[in-house]
C-alpha positions as CSV (number, residue, x, y, z in Angstrom):
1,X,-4.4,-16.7,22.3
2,X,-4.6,-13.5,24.5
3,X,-4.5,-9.9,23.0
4,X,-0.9,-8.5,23.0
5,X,-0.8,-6.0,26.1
6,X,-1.4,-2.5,24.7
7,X,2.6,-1.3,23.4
8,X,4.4,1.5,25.8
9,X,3.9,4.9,24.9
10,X,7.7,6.2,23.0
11,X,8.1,10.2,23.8
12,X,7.6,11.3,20.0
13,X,8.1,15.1,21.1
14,X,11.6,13.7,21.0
15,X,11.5,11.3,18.7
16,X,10.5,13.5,15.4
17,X,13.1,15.5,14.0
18,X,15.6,13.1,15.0
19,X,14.4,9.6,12.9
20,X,12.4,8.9,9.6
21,X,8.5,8.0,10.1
22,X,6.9,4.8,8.3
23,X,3.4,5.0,8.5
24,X,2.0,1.4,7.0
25,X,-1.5,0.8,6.6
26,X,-2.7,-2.8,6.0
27,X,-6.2,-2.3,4.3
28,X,-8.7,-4.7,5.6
29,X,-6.3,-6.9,7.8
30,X,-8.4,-8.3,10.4
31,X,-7.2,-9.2,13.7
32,X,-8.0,-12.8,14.4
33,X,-6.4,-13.8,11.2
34,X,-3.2,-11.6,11.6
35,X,-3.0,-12.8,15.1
36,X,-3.9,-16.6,14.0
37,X,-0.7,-16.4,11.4
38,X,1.5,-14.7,13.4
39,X,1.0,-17.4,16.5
40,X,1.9,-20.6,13.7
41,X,4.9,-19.2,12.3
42,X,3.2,-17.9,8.9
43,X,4.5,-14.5,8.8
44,X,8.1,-14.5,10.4
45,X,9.4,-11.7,8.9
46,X,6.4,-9.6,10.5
47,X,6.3,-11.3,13.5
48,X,10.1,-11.0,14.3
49,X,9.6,-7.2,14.3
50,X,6.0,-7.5,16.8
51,X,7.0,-6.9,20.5
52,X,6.7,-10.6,22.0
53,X,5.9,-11.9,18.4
54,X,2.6,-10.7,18.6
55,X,-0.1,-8.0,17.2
56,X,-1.5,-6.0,19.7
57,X,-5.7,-6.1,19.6
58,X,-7.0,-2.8,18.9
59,X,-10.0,-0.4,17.6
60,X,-10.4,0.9,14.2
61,X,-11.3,4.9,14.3
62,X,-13.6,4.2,11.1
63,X,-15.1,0.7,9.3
64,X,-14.1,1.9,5.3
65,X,-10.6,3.1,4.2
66,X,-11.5,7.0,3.7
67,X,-12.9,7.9,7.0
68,X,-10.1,6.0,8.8
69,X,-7.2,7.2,7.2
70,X,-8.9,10.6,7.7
71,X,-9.1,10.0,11.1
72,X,-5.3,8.3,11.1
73,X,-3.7,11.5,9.3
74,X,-5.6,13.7,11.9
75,X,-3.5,11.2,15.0
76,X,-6.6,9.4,15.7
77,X,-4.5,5.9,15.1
78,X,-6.1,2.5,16.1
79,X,-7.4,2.7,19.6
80,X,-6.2,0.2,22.1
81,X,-9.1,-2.3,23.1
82,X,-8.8,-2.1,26.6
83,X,-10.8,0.1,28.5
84,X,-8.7,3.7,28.1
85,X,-8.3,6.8,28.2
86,X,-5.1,6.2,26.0
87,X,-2.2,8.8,24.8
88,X,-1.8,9.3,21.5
89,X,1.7,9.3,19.9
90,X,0.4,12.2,17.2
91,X,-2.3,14.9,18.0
92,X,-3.7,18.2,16.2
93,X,-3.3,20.7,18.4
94,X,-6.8,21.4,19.8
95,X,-8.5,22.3,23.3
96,X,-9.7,20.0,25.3
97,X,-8.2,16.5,24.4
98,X,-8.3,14.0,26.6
99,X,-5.3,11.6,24.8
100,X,-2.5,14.7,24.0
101,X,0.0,13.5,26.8
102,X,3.5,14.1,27.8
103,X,4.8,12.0,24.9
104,X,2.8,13.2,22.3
105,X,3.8,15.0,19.2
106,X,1.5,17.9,18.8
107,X,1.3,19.4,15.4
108,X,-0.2,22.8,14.4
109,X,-1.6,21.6,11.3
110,X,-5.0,20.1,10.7
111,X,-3.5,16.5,9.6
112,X,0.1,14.5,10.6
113,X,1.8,14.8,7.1
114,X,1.3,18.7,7.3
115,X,2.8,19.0,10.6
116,X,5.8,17.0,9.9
117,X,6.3,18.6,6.6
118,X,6.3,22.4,8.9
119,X,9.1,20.6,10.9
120,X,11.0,19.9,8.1
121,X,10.2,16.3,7.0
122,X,9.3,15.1,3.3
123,X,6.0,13.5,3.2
124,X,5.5,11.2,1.1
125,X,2.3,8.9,0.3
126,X,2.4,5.6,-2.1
127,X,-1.2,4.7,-2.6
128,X,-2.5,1.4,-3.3
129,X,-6.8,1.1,-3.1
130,X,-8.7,3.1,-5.0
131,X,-9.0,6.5,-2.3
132,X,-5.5,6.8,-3.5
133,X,-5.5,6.9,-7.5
134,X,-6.3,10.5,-8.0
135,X,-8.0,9.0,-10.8
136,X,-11.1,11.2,-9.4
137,X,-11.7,14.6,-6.9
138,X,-12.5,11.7,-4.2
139,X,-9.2,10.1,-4.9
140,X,-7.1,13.0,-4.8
141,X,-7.6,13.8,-1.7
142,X,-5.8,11.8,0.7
143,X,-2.7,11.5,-1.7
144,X,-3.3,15.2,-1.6
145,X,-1.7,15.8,2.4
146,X,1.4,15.1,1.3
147,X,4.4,16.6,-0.7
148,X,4.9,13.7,-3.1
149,X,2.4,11.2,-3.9
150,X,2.4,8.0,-6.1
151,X,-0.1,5.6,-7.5
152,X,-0.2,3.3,-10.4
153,X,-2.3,0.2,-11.8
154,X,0.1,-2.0,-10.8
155,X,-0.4,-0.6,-6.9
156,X,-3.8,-1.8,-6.6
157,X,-5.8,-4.4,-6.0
158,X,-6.0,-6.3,-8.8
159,X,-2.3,-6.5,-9.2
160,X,-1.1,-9.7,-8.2
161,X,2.4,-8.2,-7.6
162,X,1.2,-4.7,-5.7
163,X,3.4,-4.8,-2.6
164,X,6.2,-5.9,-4.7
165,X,5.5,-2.9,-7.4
166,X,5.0,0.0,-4.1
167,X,8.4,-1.1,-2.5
168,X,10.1,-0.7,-6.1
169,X,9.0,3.0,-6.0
170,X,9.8,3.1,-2.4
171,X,13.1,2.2,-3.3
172,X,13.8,4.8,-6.3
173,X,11.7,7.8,-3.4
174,X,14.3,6.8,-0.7
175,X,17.5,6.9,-3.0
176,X,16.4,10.2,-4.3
177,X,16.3,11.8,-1.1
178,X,18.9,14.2,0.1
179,X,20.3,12.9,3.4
180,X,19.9,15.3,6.2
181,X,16.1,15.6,4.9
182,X,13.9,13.7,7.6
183,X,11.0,11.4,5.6
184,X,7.1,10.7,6.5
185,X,7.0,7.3,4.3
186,X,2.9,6.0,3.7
187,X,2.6,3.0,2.3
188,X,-1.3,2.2,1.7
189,X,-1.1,-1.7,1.2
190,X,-3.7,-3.1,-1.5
191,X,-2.8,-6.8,-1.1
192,X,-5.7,-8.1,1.6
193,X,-8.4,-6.3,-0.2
194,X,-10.5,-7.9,-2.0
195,X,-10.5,-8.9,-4.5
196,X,-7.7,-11.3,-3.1
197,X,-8.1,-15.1,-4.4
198,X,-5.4,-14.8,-6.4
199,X,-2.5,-15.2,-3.8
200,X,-4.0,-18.7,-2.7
201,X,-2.7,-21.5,-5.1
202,X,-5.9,-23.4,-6.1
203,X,-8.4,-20.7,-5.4
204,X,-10.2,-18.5,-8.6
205,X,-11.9,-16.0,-9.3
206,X,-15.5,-18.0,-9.1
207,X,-14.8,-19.8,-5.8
208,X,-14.1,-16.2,-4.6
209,X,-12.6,-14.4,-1.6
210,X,-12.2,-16.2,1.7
211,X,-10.6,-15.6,4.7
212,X,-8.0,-18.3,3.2
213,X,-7.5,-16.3,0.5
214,X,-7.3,-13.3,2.9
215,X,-4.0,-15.1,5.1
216,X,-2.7,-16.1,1.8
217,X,-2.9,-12.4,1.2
218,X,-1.0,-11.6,4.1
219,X,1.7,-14.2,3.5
220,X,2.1,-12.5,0.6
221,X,3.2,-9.0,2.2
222,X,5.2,-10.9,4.8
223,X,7.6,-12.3,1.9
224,X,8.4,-9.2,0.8
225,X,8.2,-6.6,3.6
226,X,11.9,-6.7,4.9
227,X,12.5,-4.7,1.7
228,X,9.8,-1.8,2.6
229,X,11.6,-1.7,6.3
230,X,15.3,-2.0,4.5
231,X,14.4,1.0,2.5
232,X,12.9,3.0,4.9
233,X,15.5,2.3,7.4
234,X,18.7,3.1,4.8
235,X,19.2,6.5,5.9
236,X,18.3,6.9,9.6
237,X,16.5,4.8,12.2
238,X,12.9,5.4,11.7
239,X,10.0,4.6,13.8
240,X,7.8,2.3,12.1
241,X,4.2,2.0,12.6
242,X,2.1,-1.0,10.7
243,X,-1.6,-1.3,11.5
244,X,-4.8,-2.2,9.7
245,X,-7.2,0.7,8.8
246,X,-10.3,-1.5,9.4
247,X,-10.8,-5.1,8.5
248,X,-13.2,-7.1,6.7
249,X,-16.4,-9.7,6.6
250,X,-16.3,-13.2,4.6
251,X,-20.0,-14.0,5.7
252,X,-19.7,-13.8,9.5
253,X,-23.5,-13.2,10.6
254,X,-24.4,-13.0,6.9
255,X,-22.1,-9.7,6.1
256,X,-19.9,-9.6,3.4
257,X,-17.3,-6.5,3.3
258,X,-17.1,-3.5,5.1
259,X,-18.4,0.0,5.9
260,X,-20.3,-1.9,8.7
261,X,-20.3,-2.2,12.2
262,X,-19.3,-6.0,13.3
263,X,-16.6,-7.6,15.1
264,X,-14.5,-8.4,12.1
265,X,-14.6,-5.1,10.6
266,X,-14.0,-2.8,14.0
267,X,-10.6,-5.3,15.6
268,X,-7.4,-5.1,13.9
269,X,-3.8,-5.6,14.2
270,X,-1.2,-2.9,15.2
271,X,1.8,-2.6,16.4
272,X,4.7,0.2,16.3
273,X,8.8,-0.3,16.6
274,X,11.9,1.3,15.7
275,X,13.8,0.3,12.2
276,X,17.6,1.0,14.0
277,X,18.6,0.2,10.3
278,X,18.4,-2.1,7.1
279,X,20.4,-5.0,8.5
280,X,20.0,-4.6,12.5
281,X,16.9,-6.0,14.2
282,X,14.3,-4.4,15.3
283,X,14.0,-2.5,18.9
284,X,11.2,-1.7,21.1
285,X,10.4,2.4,20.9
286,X,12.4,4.1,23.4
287,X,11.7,7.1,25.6
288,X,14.1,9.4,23.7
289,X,16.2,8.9,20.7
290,X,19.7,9.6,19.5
291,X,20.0,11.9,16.2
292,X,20.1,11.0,12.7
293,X,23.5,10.9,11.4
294,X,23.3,13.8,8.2
């Protein structure tokens, strides 16, 4: 199956300020196998929200979770794979970029959840792996960037129920939240990392990950994701982004893992829409944007 074409570029100068932001990564989602499931029908409720159905094929800016969601929170998303140069829908105000555009948002802050929060926003970050347990100095410091930040062992990757558990607190963030106050929503995703046997009926901990057990994974997220983009849609239409951070080796070319530079950890899925509300359908991202209601 082709690569989706590369998704049109929204004007997010207009956009923030006006709608809710949902940032969601999906740590270690390869490409080929998000593509693979969305093509047979295995992840509708994600594929009814991709424009045509489909993931658009791009880039990681890193190969391990820490350096790319370093690089994400500075506007560096997912590039496109196609030969560029390509605008960026966030940038750090800096001289000399190449992809700040007419569309982008430019922020005078070193990192995206500071700038929205100096334009009024409520940044918010619910961690799942383990750069986001502020169990350690290391940890801290992603969940750090933002206002209000959550993580629990239930959120990570050994919970069998993780996505289920983050949408809960989702749900309690959202319901707290005055409603003429605009939210940056993170949602780090545990689910596909490994280790991830457990969501495949059959499979165990000694036969081991797999990229079986890395769809099943997947399937997983699909069955409950309309309740993430419910909540985050409940109080104003919110442009959504969902991407992988970097994906993941089961033994292609003898690698296992990632923090390496092959094929299956450097392509991932991305795609971006706007969440009109909790019981609409989807749209593409527009050009402008009408307010929030408040």
């Amino acid at each position: 199956m082709p690569p989706h074409a590369e998704a049109p570029q929204p004007d997010m100068a207009r956009l923030i300020g006006d709608h809710d932001v949902l940032l969601v990564t999906l740590d270690t989602l390869r490409y080929d196998i998000a593509a693979r499931l969305a093509a047979e029908g295995r992840i509708p409720n994600l594929a009814r929200r991709l424009p045509d159905g489909r993931w658009e094929r791009r880039h990681a800016p890193a190969s391990f979770t820490y350096a790319a969601h370093q690089a994400i929170f500075a506007g560096f998303l997912p590039t496109p794979a196609e030969p560029g140069p390509h605008p960026r829908l966030f940038a750090a105000r800096f001289p000399g970029s190449e992809t700040t555009a007419q569309g982008t948002y430019v922020f005078d802050a070193p990192d995206l959840p500071g700038g929205l929060a100096a334009a009024g926003y409520h940044t918010v970050c619910v961690g799942g792996v383990g750069f986001f347990n502020e169990r350690s100095p290391l940890g801290a410091v992603l969940p750090g960037l933002f206002q209000e930040s959550y993580w629990e062992p239930e959120f990570g990757v050994t919970s069998k129920r993780s996505f289920e558990a983050q949408i809960d607190r989702v749900e309690e963030v959202v319901a707290g939240l005055p409603a003429d106050r605009r939210l940056f929503l993170f949602v780090n995703v545990s689910a596909l990392h490994q280790p991830n046997w457990f969501h495949l009926p059959g499979a165990t901990a000694e036969t081991g990950d797999s990229p079986a057990t890395h769809a099943a994974a997947l399937e997983y997220v699909d069955q409950h994701v309309d309740r993430l983009f419910a909540a985050a849609s409940s109080r104003c239409p919110c442009f959504t982004i969902v991407c992988s951070d970097h994906g993941t080796a089961y033994g292609e070319d003898g690698h296992t893992g990632h923090r390496i530079g092959h094929e299956t950890v450097w392509t991932v899925p991305y795609a971006h829409f706007i969440l009109p509300g909790s019981t609409a359908p989807a749209e593409p991202a527009p050009t402008g944007a009408a307010a929030c209601p408040s």
